[in-house]
TORKESE-619006 format. One record per residue (C-alpha): x, z, y; residue number from 1. Coordinates in steps of 0.5 Angstrom, whole numbers, plus 500, padded with zeros to 3 digits. Layout:
BEGIN
[pt [X, Z, Y], NUM]
...
This chain:
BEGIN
[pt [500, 500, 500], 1]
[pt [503, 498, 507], 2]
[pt [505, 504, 512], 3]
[pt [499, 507, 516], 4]
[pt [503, 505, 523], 5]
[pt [504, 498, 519], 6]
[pt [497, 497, 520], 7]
[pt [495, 501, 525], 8]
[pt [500, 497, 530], 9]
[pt [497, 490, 530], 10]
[pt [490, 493, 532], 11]
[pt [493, 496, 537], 12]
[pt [497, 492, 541], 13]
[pt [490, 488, 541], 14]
[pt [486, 493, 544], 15]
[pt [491, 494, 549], 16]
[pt [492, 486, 551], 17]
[pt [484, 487, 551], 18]
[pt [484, 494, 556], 19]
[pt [489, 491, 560], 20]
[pt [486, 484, 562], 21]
[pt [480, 487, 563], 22]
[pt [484, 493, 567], 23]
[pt [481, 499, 563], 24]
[pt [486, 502, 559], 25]
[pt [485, 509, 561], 26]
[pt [477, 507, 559], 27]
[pt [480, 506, 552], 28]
[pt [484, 511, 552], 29]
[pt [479, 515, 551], 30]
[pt [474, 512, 547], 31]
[pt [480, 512, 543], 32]
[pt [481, 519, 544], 33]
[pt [474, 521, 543], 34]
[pt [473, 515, 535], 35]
[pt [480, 519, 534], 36]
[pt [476, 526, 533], 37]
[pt [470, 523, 530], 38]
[pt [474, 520, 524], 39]
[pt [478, 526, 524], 40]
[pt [473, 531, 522], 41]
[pt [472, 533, 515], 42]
[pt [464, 532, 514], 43]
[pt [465, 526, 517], 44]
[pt [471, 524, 514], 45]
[pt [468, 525, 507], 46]
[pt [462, 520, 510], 47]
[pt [467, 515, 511], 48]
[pt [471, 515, 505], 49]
[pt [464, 516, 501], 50]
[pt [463, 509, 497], 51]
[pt [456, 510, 495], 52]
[pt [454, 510, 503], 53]
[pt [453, 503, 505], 54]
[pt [456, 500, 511], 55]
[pt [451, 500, 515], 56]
[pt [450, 506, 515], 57]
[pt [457, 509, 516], 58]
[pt [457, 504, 523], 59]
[pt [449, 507, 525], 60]
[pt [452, 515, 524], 61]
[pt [459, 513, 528], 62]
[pt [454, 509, 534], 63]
[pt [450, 515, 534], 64]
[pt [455, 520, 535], 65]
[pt [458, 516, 541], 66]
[pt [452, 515, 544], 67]
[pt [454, 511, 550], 68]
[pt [461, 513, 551], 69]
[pt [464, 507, 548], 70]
[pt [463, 500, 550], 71]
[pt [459, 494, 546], 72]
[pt [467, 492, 546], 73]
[pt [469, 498, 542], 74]
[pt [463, 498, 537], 75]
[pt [466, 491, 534], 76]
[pt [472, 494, 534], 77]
[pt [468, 500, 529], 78]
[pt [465, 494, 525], 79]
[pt [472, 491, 524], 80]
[pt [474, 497, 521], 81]
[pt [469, 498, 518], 82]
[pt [469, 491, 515], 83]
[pt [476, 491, 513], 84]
[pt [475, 498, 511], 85]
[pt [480, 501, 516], 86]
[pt [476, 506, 520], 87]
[pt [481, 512, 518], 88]
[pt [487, 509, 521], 89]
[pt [484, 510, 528], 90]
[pt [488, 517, 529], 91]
[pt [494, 512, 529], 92]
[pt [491, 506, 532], 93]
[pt [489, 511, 538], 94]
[pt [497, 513, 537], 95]
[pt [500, 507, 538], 96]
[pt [496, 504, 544], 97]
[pt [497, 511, 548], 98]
[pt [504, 510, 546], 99]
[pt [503, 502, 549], 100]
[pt [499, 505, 555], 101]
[pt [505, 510, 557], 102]
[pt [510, 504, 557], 103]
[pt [506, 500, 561], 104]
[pt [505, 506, 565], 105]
[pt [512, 507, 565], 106]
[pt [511, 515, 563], 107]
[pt [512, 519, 558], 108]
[pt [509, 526, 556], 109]
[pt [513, 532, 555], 110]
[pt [511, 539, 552], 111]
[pt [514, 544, 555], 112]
[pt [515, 551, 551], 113]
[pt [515, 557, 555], 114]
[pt [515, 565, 553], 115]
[pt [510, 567, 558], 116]
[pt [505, 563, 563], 117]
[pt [508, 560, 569], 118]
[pt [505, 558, 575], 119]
[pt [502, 550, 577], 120]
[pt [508, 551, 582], 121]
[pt [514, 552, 577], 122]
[pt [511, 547, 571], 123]
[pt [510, 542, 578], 124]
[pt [518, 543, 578], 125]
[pt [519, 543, 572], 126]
[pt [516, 536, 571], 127]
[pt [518, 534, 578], 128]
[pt [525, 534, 576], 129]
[pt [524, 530, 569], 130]
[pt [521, 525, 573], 131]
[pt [528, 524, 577], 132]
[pt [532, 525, 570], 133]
[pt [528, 520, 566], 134]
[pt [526, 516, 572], 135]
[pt [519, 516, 570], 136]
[pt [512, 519, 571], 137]
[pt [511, 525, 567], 138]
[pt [505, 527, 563], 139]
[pt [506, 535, 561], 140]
[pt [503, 540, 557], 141]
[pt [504, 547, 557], 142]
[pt [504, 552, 550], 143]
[pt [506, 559, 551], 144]
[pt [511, 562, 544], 145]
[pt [513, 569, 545], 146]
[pt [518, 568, 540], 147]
[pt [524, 563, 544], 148]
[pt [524, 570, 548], 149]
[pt [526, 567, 555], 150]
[pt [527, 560, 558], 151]
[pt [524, 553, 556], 152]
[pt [524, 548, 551], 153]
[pt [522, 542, 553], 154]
[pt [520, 536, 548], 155]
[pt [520, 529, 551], 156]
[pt [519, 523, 546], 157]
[pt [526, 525, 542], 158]
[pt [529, 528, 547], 159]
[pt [528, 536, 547], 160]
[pt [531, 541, 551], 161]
[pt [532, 548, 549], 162]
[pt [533, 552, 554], 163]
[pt [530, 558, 551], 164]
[pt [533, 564, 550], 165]
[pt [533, 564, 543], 166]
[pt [536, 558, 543], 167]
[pt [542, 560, 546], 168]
[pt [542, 566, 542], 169]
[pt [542, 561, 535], 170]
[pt [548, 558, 539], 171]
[pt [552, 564, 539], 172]
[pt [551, 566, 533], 173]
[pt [553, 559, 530], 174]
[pt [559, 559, 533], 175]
[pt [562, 566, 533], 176]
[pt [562, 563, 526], 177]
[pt [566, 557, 527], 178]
């Protein structure tokens, strides 16, 4: 069987043209988003992957869910899935056009790790200074863990910065054993 990120790619990249000739990545961005969830949960996932359920019944409970939130563009893409029987790639296909997306954008997102909560004012600093080393915009998530003790870690792409405490304390240690 082909990679999932194999078959993922080909769709995306035609979402993508499509969102972009028609001005609308961010409005497919979050229908991705939001199909993305509705595949990802387990009742609905065990409903997709049910062989006895017929197709349209499947497009039917997903148009249903999404109501008016998705645009009639979006619902073909849905039956496509549907048809070739590749619905559950959509999580991937959402990963692979957000990655499209940030490219053309010329931004990434970064995930900053702190111990304790910090305010708008020094999480702007810190994205303020990514921007001027990466020389791109800079879209950051804050999660708080107690455990690096101090400091940060910043995850950018494959880029981390760890300037936790805890990191520089395993530092230490490995070369005080060196």
């Amino acid at each position: 069987m082909a990679e999932i990120s194999t078959i993922a790619r080909p769709y995306a990249h035609a979402i993508f043209d499509l969102a972009k000739d028609q001005k609308k990545l961010n409005d497919w961005s979050e229908m991705l988003k939001l199909l993305s969830g509705v595949v990802e949960n387990d009742s609905i996932k065990s409903v997709i992957q049910d062989s006895k359920i017929l197709e349209s019944d499947k497009e039917k409970l997903l148009f249903n869910i999404c109501q008016k939130k998705i645009s009639s563009e979006c619902e073909n893409l849905i039956k496509l899935l549907i048809e070739n029987k590749r619905l559950l790639v959509l999580p991937f296909i959402s990963d692979a056009f957000e990655s499209l997306k940030a490219n053309e954008e010329n931004s990434v997102s970064a995930k900053i790790i702190v111990a304790t909560k910090i305010t708008k004012k020094e999480t702007d600093e810190i994205v303020k200074n990514l921007e001027k080393k990466l020389n791109k915009k800079i879209e950051a998530s804050v999660e708080i863990d107690e455990s690096i003790l101090g400091g940060s870690v910043i995850t950018v792409g494959d880029t981390v910065i760890d300037a936790s405490v805890k990191g520089q304390l395993q530092s230490l240690a490995f070369s005080m054993k060196a």
